[in-house]
N, C-alpha and C positions, 0 to 999 in steps of 0.2 A: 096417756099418762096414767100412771098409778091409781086406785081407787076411786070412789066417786063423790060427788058435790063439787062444793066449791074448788077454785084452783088452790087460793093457798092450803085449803083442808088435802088435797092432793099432795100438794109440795109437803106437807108434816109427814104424810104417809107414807112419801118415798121417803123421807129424810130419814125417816124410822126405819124403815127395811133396808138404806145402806149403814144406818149405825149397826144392823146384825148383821152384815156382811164383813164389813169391818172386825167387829168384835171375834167374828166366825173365822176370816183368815188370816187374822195378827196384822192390818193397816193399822194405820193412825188417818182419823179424820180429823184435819185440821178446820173445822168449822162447826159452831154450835146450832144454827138454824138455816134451814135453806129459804132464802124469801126470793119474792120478785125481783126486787132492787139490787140483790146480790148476783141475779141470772143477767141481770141488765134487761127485764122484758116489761114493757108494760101492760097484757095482757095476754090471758091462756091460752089465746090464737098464737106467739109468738112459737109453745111446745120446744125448750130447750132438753139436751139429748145427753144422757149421761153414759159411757160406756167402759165397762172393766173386764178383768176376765170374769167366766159366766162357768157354772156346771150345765152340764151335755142336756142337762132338762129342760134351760132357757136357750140352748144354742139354736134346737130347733127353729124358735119364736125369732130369732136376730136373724138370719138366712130367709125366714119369711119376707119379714119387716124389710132387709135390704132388698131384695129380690123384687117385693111392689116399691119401691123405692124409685128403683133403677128404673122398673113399669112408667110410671109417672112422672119421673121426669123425663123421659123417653118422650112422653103423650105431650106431654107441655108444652117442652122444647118443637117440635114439630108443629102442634097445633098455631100458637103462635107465629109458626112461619109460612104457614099456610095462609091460600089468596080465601074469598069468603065462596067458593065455590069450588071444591073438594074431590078431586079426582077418587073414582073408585077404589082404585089400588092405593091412594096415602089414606083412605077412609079404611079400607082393612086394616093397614098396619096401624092406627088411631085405634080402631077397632079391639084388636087383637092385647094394647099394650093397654087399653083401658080395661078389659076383661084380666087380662095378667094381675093387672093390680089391686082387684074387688078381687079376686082368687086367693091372691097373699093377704091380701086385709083379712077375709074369711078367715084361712087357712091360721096366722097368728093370733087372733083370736078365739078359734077354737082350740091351738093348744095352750094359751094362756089360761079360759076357762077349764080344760080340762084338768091342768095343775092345778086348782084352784085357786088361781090369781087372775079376775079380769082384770085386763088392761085398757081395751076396746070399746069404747061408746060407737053406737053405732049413729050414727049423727044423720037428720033430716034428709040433709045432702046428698047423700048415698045413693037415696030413693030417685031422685033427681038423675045422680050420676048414671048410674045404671041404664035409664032409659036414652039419655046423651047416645052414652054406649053401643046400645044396641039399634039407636036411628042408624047411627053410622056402620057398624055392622049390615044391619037390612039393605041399606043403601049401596052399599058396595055388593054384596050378594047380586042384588038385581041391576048391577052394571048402569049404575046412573050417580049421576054426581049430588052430592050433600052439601047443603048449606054449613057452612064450619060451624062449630058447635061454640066459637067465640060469642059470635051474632045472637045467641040465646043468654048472653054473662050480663051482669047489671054492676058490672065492676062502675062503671063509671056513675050510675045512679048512687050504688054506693060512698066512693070514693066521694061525690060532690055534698051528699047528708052528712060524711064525716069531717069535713071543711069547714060547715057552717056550723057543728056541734063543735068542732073545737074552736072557733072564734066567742061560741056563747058561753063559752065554760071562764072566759076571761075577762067578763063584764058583771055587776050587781046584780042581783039577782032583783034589786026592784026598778031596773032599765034595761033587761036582757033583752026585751021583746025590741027597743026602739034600736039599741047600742048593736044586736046581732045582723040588722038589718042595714045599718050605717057603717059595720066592719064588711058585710058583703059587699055594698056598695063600691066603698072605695078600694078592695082589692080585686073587681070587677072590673074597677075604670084602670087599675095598673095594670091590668093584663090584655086591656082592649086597645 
């Protein structure tokens, strides 16, 4: 997304840079602020995608951008359909479309910064991804099978602290601690 800090200081920022696109090639924007509640997201995790025509400066950066796109969900789709024990050859092609896709991520944000427009945070994760990546790369190299790279995810660790944080956010805040523990409870016992 556009600029840096906060999301909505983001969203102002592009909103600002397509009111001079607009002004620049004779549109009408029919909207005075771009918020959240107008994208339908309710968090910058969500990254809603705006696309119009572009001069040949940013087409590069959209051909990147798709390109580790098409990377990643390539990775995804597959990883997910994979058993937890990883044949060498779907661990190269893993391999190969995780590297594709930290290549385009690079590659568009070095011509974004080169424009002088970053766009690109390079986020924690990356550090993380990378070596994912290249277990599975190593692994297939040396002809031996790879634990899937699912079996390393804390999706569900996640997924269950976001459960119990949105049950707490729906109680007083001076019986959060008892009421969050008695809304676990009983949507524990409807699910057992």
């Amino acid at each position: 997304m556009v600029g840096s800090g906060q999301f909505t200081k983001r969203l102002d920022s592009f909103f600002a840079e397509l009111q001079d696109w607009c002004k620049a090639t004779g549109h009408y924007l029919n909207m005075v602020r771009l918020t959240k509640d107008l994208l339908g997201i309710d968090t910058g995790a969500d990254f809603p995608v705006v696309l119009a025509d572009c001069d040949s400066e940013i087409e590069g950066v959209l051909f990147a951008i798709y390109d580790g796109l098409v990377a990643i969900n390539t990775f995804m789709r597959k990883v997910y359909a994979l058993p937890l024990w990883v044949k060498p050859a779907d661990a190269l092609e893993l391999a190969s479309q995780g590297l594709l896709f930290m290549r385009q991520f690079n590659a568009a944000a070095r011509l974004c910064l080169a424009a002088g427009k970053p766009r690109f945070k390079f986020m924690p994760k990356f550090h993380l991804w990378s070596h994912l990546v290249h277990y599975l790369r190593r692994s297939a190299e040396s002809h031996i099978d790879s634990l899937n790279i699912i079996a390393f995810s804390c999706q569900l660790d996640e997924d269950f602290i976001g459960r119990i944080a949105a049950q707490s956010r729906n109680v007083s805040i001076r019986t959060v601690h008892q009421r969050t523990v008695q809304r676990y409870l009983m949507n524990f016992a409807l699910r057992w």
